[in-house]
C-alpha positions as CSV (number, residue, x, y, z in Angstrom):
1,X,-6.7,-33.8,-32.8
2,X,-8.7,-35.2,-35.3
3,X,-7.8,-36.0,-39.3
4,X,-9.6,-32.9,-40.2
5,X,-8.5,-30.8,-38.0
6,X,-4.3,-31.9,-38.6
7,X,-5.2,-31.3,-42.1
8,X,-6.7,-27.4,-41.2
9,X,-3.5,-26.6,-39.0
10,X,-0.9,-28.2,-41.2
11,X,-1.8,-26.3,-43.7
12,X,-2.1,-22.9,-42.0
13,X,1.5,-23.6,-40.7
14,X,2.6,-24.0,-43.9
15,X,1.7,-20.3,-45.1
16,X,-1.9,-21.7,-46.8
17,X,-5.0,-19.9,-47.3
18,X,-7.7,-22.0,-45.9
19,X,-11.1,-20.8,-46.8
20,X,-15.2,-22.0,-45.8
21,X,-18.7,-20.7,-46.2
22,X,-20.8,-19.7,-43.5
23,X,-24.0,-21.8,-42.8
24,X,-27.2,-20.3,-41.6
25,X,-29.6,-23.0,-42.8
26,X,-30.4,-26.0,-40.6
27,X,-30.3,-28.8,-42.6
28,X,-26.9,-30.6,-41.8
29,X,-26.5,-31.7,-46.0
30,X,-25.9,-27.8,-46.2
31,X,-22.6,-28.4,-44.4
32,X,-22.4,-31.5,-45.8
33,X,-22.3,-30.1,-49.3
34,X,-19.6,-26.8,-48.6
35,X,-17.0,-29.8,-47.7
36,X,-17.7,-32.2,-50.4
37,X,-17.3,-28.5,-53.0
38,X,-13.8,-28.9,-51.7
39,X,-13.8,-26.1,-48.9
40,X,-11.9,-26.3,-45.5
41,X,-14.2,-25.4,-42.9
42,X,-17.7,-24.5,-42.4
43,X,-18.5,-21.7,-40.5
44,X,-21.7,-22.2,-38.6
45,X,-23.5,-19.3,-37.5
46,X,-24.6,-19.7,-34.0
47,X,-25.0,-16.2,-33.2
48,X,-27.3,-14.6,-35.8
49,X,-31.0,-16.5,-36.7
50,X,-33.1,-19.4,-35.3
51,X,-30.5,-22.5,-35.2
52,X,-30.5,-24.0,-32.1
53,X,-28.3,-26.6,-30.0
54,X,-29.6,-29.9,-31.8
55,X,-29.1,-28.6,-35.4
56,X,-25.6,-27.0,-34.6
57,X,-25.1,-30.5,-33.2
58,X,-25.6,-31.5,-37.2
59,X,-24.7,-29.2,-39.0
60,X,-21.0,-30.5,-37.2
61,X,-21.6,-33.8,-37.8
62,X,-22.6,-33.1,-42.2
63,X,-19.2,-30.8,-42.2
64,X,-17.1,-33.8,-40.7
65,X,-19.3,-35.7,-43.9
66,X,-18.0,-33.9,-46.3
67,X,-14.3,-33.9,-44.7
68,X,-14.9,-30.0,-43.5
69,X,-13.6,-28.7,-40.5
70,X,-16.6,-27.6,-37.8
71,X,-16.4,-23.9,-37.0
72,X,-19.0,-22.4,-35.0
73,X,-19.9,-18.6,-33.7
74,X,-21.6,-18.7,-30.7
75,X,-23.6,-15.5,-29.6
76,X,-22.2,-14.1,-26.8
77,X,-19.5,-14.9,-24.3
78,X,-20.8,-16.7,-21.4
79,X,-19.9,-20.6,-19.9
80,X,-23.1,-22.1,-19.4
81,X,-24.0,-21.3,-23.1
82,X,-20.0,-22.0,-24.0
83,X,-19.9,-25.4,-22.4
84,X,-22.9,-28.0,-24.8
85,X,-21.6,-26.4,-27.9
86,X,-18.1,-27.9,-26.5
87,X,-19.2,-30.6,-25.5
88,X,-20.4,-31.1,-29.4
89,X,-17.0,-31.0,-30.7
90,X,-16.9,-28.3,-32.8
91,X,-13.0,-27.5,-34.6
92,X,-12.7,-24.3,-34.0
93,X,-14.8,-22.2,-31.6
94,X,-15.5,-18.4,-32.2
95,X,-16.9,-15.3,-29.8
96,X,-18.2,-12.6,-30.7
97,X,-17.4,-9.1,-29.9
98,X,-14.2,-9.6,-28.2
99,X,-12.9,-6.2,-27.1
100,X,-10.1,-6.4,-24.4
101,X,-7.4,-8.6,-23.7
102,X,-9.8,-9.7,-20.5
103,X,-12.3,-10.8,-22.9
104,X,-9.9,-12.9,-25.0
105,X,-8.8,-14.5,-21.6
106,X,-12.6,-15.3,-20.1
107,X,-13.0,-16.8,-24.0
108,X,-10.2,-19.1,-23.1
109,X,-10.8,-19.9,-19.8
110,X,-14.6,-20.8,-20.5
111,X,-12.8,-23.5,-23.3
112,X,-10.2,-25.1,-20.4
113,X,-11.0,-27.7,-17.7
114,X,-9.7,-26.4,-14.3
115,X,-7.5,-25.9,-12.3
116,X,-7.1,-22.8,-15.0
117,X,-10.2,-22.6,-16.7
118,X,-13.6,-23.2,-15.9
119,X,-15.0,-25.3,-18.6
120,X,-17.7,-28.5,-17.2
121,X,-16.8,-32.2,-17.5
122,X,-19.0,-34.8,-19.4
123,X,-17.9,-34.2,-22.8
124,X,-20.5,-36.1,-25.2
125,X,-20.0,-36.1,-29.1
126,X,-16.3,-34.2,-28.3
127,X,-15.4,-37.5,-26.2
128,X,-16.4,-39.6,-29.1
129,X,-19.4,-40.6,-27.0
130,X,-17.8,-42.3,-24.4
131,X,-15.5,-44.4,-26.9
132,X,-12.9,-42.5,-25.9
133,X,-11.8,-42.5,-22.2
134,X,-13.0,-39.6,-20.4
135,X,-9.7,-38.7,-18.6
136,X,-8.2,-38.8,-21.9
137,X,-9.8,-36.1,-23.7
138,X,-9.4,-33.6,-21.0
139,X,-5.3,-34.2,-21.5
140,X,-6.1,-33.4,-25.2
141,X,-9.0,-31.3,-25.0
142,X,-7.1,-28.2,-25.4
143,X,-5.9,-29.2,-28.7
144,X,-9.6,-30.4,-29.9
145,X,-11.0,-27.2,-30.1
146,X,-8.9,-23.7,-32.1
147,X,-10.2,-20.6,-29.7
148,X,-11.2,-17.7,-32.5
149,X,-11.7,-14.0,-30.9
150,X,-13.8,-12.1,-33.3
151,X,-13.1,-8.3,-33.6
152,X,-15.4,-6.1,-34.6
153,X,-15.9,-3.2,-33.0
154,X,-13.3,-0.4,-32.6
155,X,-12.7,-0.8,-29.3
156,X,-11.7,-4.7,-30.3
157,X,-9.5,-3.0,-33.1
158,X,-7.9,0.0,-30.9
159,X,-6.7,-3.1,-28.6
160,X,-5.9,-5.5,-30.8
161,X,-2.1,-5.9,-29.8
162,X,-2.8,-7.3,-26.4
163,X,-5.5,-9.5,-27.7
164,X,-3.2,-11.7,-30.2
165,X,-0.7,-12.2,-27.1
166,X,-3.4,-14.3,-25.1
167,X,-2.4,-17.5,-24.6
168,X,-4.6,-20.2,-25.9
169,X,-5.8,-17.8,-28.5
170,X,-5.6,-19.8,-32.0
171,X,-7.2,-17.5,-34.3
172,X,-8.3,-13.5,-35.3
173,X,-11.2,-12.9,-37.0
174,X,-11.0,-9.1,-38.5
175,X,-15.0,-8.3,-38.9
176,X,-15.7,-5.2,-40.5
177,X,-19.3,-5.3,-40.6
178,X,-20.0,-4.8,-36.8
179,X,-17.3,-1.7,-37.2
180,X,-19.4,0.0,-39.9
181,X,-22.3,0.2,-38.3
182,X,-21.3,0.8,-35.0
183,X,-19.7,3.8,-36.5
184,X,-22.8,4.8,-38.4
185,X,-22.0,3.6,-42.1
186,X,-24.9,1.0,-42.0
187,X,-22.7,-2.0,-42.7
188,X,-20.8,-0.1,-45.7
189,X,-17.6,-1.4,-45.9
190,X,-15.3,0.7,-48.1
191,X,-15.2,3.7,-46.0
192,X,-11.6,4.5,-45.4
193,X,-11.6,4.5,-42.0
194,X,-12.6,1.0,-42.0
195,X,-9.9,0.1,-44.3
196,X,-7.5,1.3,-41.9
197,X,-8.7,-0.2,-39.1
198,X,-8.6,-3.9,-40.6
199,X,-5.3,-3.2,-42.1
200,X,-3.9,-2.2,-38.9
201,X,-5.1,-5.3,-37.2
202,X,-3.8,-7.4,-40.2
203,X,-0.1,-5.6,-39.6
204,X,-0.7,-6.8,-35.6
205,X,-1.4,-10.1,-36.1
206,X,1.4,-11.1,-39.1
207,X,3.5,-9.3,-36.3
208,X,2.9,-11.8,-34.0
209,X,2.7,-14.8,-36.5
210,X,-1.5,-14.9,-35.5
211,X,-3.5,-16.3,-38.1
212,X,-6.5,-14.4,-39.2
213,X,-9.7,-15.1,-41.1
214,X,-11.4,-11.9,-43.5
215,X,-14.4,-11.8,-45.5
216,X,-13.1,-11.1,-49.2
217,X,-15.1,-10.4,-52.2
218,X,-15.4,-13.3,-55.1
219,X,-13.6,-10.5,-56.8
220,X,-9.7,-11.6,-57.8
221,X,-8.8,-8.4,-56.8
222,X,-9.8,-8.4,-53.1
223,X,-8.2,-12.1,-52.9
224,X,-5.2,-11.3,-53.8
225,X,-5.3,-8.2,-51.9
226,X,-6.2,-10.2,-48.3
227,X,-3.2,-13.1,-49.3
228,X,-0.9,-10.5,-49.8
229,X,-1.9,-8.8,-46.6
230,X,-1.1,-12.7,-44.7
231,X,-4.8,-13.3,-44.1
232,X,-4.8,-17.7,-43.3
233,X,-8.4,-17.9,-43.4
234,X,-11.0,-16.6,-46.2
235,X,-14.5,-16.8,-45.3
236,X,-17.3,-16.4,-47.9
237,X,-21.0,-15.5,-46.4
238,X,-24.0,-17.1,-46.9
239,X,-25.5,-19.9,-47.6
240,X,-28.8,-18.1,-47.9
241,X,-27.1,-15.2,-49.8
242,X,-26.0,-17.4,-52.3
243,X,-29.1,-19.4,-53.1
244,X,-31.1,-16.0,-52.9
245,X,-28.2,-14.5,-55.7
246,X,-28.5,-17.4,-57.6
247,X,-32.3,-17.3,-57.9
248,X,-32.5,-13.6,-58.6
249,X,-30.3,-14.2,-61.4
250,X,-32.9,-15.7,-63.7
251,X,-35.4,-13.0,-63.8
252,X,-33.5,-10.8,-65.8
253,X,-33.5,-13.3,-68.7
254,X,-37.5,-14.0,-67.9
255,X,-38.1,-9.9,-68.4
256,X,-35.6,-10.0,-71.1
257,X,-37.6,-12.9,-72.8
258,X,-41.1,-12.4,-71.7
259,X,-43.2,-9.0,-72.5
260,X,-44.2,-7.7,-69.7
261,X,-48.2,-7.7,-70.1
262,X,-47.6,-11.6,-70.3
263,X,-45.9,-11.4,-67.1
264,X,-47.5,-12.2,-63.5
265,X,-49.0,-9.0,-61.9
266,X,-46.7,-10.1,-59.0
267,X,-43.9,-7.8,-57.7
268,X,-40.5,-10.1,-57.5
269,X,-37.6,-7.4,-57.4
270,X,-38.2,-5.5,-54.0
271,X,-34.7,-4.8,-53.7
């Protein structure tokens, strides 16, 4: 297990909140930059937009930069996709849309070498290139990469007890976005019924001692709400969200400051 890594687990073990910002742009210095800002992981997000095997591949090697762990979401559970981005040597591996205690074991099973999984042999970056001997990193492979089982929809959530009892399964993410709008709220959040659903799940896994990641608000309220609740991992989305925020946040002092018939006949506030 790498520096980085030790670091991540130590201080989960120790009852700290870890916390990382998921990266959808392709340029590896975006990575790069979220570790050197002092946060633990990077969450790269495999499963939604255009990134493809090369710059996931980079966007690894700028979050190890910056002294980041490498956390990627792949789309969809399946080996022959599963098996490059392993081979990559990402930190912590997460699938989407994990459902059944069957799913959470084909997640695993796809990460281990046989006789019990099924995961190919020719590890590339994940072997240090060759530098480290190949026989070698399958007897520490298992440790190299933290399984994540992302829950999301209610089906995930209504079986969530037998997930966390997988072995091999490191870490829970409780996604609440998936939930709303499979349920018809359109990705709203704060409907009750959603609020009971995560905080069942969080109850289930600080039952079983399984660390779990959740998507606070910036707000002090909803961090403190999520570390009293035993979340181990805060994730904060998006890279592009938060460039877009921070560039919509000048054009109220440009109307403020500027009458409007000097203004350009261009409409920038569509949303």
């Amino acid at each position: 297990m790498g520096i980085i890594l030790k670091r991540f687990v130590k201080d989960i073990q120790q009852g700290k909140i870890v916390c990382g910002v998921c990266v959808s742009l392709n340029d590896p210095a975006v990575s790069e930059l979220v570790g050197m800002a002092g946060y633990d992981f990077v969450w790269i997000e495999g499963e939604h937009g255009a990134m493809g095997r090369a710059e996931m591949q980079n966007l690894m090697i700028g979050a190890h930069a910056g002294g980041a762990a490498a956390m990627i979401r792949v789309p969809y559970l399946d080996a022959a996709l599963v098996r490059p981005v392993l081979d990559m040597g990402p930190d912590i591996i997460g699938f989407p849309f994990i459902n059944s205690k069957e799913d959470a074991e084909k997640a695993v099973s796809i990460c281990t070498y046989p006789p019990e999984g099924v995961r190919g042999w020719n590890p590339q970056r994940a072997g240090h290139y060759g530098q480290m001997g190949q026989s070698a990193y399958v007897d520490v492979a298992q440790e190299e990469t933290l399984k994540m089982m992302i829950i999301e929809q209610e089906e995930g959530f209504h079986n969530i007890e037998e997930i966390v009892q997988v072995e091999g399964v490191d870490i829970i993410v409780l996604g609440p976005g998936d939930l709303s709008v499979e349920m018809g709220l359109k990705g709203i959040q704060t409907d009750q019924r959603i609020k009971d659903m995560m905080n069942y799940a969080a109850d289930v896994c600080t039952k079983y001692h399984k660390p779990f990641l959740v998507w606070p608000s910036m707000a002090e309220e909803s961090l403190k709400e999520w570390a009293d609740k035993g979340a181990s991992l805060f994730g904060f989305p998006q890279d592009s969200f938060f460039i877009s925020q921070a560039i919509m946040k000048l054009w109220p002092e440009y109307e403020k400051a500027i009458p409007e018939e000097k203004r350009s006949t261009r409409n920038r506030r569509k949303y």
